[in-house]
C-alpha positions as CSV (number, residue, x, y, z in Angstrom):
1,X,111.3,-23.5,48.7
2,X,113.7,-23.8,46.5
3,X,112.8,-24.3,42.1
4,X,113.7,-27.9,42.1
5,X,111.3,-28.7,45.2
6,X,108.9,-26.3,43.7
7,X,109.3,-28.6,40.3
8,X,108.8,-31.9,42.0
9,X,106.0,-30.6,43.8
10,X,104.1,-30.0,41.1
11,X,105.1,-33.0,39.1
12,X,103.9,-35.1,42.0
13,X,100.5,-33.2,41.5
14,X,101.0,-34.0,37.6
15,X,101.3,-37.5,38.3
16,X,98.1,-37.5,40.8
17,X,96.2,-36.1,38.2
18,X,97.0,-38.8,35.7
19,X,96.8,-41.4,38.0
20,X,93.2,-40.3,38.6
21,X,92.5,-40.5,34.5
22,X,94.2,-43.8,33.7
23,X,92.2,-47.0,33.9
24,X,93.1,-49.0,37.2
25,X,95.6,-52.1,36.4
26,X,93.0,-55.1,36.7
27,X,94.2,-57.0,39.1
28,X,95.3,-61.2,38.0
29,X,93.5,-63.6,38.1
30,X,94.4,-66.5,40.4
31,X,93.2,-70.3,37.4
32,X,94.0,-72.2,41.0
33,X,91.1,-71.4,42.7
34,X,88.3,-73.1,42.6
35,X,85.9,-70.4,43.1
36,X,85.7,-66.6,42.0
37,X,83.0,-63.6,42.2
38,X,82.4,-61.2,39.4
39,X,83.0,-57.3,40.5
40,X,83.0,-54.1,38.8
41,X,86.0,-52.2,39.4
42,X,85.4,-47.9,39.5
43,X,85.7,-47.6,35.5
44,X,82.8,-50.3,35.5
45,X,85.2,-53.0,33.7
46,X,84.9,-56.3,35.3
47,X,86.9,-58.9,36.9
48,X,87.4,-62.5,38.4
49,X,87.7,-62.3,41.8
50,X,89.0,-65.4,43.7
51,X,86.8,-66.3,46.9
52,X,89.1,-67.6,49.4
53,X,86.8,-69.3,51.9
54,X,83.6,-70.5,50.1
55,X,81.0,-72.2,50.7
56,X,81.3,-75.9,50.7
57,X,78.3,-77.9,51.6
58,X,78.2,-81.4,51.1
59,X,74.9,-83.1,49.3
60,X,74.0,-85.2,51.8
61,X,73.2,-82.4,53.8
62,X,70.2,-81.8,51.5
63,X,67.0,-83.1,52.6
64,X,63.6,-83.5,51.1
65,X,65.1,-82.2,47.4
66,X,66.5,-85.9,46.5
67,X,64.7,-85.7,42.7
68,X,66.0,-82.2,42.5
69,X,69.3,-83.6,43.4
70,X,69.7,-86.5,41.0
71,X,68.5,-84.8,38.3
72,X,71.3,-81.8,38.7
73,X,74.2,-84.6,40.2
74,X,73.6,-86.0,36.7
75,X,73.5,-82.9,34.4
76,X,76.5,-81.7,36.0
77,X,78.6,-85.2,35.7
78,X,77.2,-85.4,31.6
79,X,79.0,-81.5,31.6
80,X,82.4,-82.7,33.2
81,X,82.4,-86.1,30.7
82,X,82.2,-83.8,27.4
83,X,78.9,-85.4,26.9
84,X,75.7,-82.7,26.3
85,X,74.4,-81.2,29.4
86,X,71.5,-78.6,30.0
87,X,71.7,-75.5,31.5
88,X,69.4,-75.3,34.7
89,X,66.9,-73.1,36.0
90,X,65.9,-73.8,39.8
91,X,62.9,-72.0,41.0
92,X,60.2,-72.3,43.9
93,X,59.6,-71.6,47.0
94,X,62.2,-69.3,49.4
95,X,64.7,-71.3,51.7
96,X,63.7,-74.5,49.8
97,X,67.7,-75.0,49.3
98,X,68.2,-73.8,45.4
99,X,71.1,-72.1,45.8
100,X,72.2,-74.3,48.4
101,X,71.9,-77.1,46.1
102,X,73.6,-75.2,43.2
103,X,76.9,-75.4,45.8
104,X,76.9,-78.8,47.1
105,X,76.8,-79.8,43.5
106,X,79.8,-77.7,42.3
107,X,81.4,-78.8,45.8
108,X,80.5,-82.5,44.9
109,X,82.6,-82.2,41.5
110,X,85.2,-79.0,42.4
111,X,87.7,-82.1,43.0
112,X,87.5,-82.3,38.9
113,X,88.3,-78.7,37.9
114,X,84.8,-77.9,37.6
115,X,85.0,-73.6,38.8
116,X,82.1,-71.2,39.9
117,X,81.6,-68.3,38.9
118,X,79.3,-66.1,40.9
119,X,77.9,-63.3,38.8
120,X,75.3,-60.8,40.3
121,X,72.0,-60.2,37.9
122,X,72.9,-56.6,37.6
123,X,76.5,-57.6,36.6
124,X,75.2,-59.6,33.7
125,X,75.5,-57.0,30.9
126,X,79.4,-58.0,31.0
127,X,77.7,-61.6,30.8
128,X,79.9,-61.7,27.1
129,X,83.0,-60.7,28.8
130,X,82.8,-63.3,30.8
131,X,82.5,-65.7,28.5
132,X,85.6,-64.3,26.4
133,X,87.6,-64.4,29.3
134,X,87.5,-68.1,30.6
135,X,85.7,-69.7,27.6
136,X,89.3,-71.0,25.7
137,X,90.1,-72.7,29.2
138,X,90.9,-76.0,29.4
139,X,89.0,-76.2,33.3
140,X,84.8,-76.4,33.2
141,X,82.6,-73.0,34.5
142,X,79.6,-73.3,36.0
143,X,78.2,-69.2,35.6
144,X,76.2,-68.7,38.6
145,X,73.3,-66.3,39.3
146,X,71.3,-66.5,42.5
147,X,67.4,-64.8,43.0
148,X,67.5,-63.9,39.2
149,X,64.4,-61.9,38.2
150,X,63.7,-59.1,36.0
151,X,62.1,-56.1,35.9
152,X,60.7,-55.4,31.7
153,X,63.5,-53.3,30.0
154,X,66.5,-54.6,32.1
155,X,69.8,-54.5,29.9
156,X,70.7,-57.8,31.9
157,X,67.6,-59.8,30.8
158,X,68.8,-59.6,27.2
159,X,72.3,-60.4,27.2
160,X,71.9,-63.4,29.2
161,X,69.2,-64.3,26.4
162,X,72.0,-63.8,23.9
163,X,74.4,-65.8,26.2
164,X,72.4,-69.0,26.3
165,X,71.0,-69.2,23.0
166,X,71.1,-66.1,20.5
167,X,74.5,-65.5,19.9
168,X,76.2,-65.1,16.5
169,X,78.9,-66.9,18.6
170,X,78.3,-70.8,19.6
171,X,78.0,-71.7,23.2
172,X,81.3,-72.5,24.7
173,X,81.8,-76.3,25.9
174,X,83.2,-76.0,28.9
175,X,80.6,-73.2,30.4
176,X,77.1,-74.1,32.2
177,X,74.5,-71.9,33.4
178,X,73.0,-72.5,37.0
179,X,70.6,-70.0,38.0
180,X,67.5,-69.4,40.9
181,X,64.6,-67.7,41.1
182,X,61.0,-67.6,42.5
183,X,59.5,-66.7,39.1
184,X,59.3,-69.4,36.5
185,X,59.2,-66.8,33.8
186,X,61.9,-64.7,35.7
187,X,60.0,-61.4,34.2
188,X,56.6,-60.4,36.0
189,X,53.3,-61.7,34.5
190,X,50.3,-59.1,34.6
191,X,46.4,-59.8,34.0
192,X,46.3,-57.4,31.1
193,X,48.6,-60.2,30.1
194,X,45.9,-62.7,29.9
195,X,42.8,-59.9,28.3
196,X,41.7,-60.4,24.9
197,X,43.3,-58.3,22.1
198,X,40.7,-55.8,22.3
199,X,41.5,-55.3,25.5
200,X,45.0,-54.3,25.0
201,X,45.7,-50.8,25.3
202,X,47.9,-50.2,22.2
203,X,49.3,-53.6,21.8
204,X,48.1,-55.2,18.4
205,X,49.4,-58.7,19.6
206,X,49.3,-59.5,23.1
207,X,50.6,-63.1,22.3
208,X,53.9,-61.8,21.1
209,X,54.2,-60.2,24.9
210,X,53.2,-63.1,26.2
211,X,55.7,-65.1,24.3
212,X,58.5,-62.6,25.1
213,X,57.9,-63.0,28.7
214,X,58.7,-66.7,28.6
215,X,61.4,-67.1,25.7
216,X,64.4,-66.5,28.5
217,X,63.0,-69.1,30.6
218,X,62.7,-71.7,28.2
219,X,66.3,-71.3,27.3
220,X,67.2,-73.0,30.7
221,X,66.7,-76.8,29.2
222,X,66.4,-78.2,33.0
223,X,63.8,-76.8,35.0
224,X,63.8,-77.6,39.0
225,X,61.0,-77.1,40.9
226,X,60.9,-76.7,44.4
227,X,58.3,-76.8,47.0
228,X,57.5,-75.6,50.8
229,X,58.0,-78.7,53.2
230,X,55.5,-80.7,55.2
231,X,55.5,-80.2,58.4
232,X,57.4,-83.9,58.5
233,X,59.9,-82.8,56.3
234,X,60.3,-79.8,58.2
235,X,60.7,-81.4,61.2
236,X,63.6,-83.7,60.0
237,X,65.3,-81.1,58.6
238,X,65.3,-79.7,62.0
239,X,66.5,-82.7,63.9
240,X,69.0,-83.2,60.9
241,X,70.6,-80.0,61.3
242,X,70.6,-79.7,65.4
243,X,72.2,-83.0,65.4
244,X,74.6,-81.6,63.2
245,X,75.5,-78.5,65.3
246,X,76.2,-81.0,68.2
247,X,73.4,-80.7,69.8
248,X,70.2,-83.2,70.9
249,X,66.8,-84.0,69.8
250,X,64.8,-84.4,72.8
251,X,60.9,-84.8,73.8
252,X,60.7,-80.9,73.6
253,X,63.1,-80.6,71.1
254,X,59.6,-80.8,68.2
255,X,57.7,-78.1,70.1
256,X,60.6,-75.8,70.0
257,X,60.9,-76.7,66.1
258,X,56.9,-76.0,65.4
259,X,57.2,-72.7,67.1
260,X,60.1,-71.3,65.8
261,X,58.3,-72.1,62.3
262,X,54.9,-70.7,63.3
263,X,56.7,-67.1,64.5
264,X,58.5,-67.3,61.1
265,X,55.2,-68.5,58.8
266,X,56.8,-70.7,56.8
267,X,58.4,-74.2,56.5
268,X,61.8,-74.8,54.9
269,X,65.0,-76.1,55.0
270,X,66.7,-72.2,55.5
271,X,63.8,-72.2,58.9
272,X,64.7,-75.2,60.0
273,X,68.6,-74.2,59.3
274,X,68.2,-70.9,61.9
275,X,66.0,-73.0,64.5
276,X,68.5,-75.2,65.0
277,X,71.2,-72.4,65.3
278,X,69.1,-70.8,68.0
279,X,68.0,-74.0,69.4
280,X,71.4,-75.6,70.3
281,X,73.4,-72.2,71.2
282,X,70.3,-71.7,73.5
283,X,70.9,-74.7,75.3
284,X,74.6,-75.5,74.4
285,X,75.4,-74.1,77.8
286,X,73.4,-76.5,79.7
């Protein structure tokens, strides 16, 4: 080997090795989607991912939430006029169609440059840079985060707390918060919780725990409730959705539906969603 391939061989190592130390090139951001994911590159900065096929659900499609649904159709079209709008906390029971809902709504308005951003509850540390980056844009955000809870301590539970309400720095106009969970208070509640001071092992003031506990909740203005269905309810869903898939509701078609729920011990939209999924590729072929 002659010096100069010995020199080039070792400046290609050189150049490896600096590659390696050098923060990867964040990759641009494409304003003409219409929805993006939050990820964490290797050096733990952040960035907007576009999502190429999402998921697009129309309202309609919703059953048995219609109060649920009015009340975040009309927070969201209050958001997109510039008029005041609450952020929204949706919690309840599991497969009840929170997150669902969160969808069909931004799907109902994405025609009006309304943008969702999916951000993961361990990615919400980098909550403000978020908020930096699309907050001077002249399009609306909807900031995302599905089966939100919190464990006491978590770095996550605090800067959203900052984000919605605590700030030095005013909330942006054109960003909402949208959020699910099956805790109300998002943080878990205890017994010792609810003993009398002298009780508490250590704590002079209980209250202030207690009060602690709900003051990220209570920063959502619009709370959502939802519920496990009937067995009505359930049952339409069903029929709803196998109808949908292309296939037909007949005399057995009801027994099939309260089995599948029995095995699964539960009643809700996401149940009645995967019966009908088994149910008509069962007996598509016939």
């Amino acid at each position: 080997m002659s010096q100069l391939d010995q020199f080039l061989s070792r400046l290609e190592q050189l150049i490896d090795r600096v590659e390696r130390i050098l923060p990867a090139v964040i990759p641009p951001i494409d304003w003409s989607s219409s929805a993006y994911r939050w990820r964490l590159m290797q050096d733990g900065r952040g960035h907007l991912h576009a999502v190429k096929n999402p998921h697009k659900i129309h309202l309609n499609s919703l059953l048995n939430v219609e109060t649920q649904k009015t009340a975040i159709v009309r927070n969201t079209a209050q958001f997109l006029a510039g008029r005041p709008a609450n952020n929204v906390l949706l919690t309840g029971a599991r497969g009840t169609g929170k997150s669902t809902l969160i969808k069909a709504c931004w799907n109902e308005f994405s025609g009006q440059d309304l943008k969702l951003i999916e951000v993961d509850k361990t990615e919400l540390i980098q909550l403000a840079d978020i908020i930096d980056l699309v907050g001077g844009r002249p399009e609306k955000f909807i900031i995302f985060c599905d089966d939100m809870s919190f464990e006491e301590g978590e770095l996550g539970y605090k800067a959203l707390k900052s984000a919605l309400d605590g700030s030095i720095a005013a909330p942006s106009d054109n960003i909402l918060f949208y959020a699910t969970s099956n805790r109300r208070h998002l943080l878990p509640e205890k017994m010792r919780d609810n003993l009398d001071v002298r009780y508490e092992d250590g704590e002079v003031r209980p209250s202030d725990s207690i009060e602690e506990k709900v003051s990220l909740s209570e920063r959502f203005g619009l709370w959502l409730s939802f519920y496990s269905f009937s067995q009505e309810e359930y049952l339409s869903t069903a029929r709803y959705w196998v109808e949908y898939l292309g296939g037909r509701w007949v005399e057995n078609s009801e027994f099939e539906a309260l089995l599948w729920h029995r095995s699964r011990g539960a009643r809700s939209g996401r149940i009645a969603w995967q019966f009908a999924k088994d149910y008509v590729g069962r007996f598509s072929q016939n």
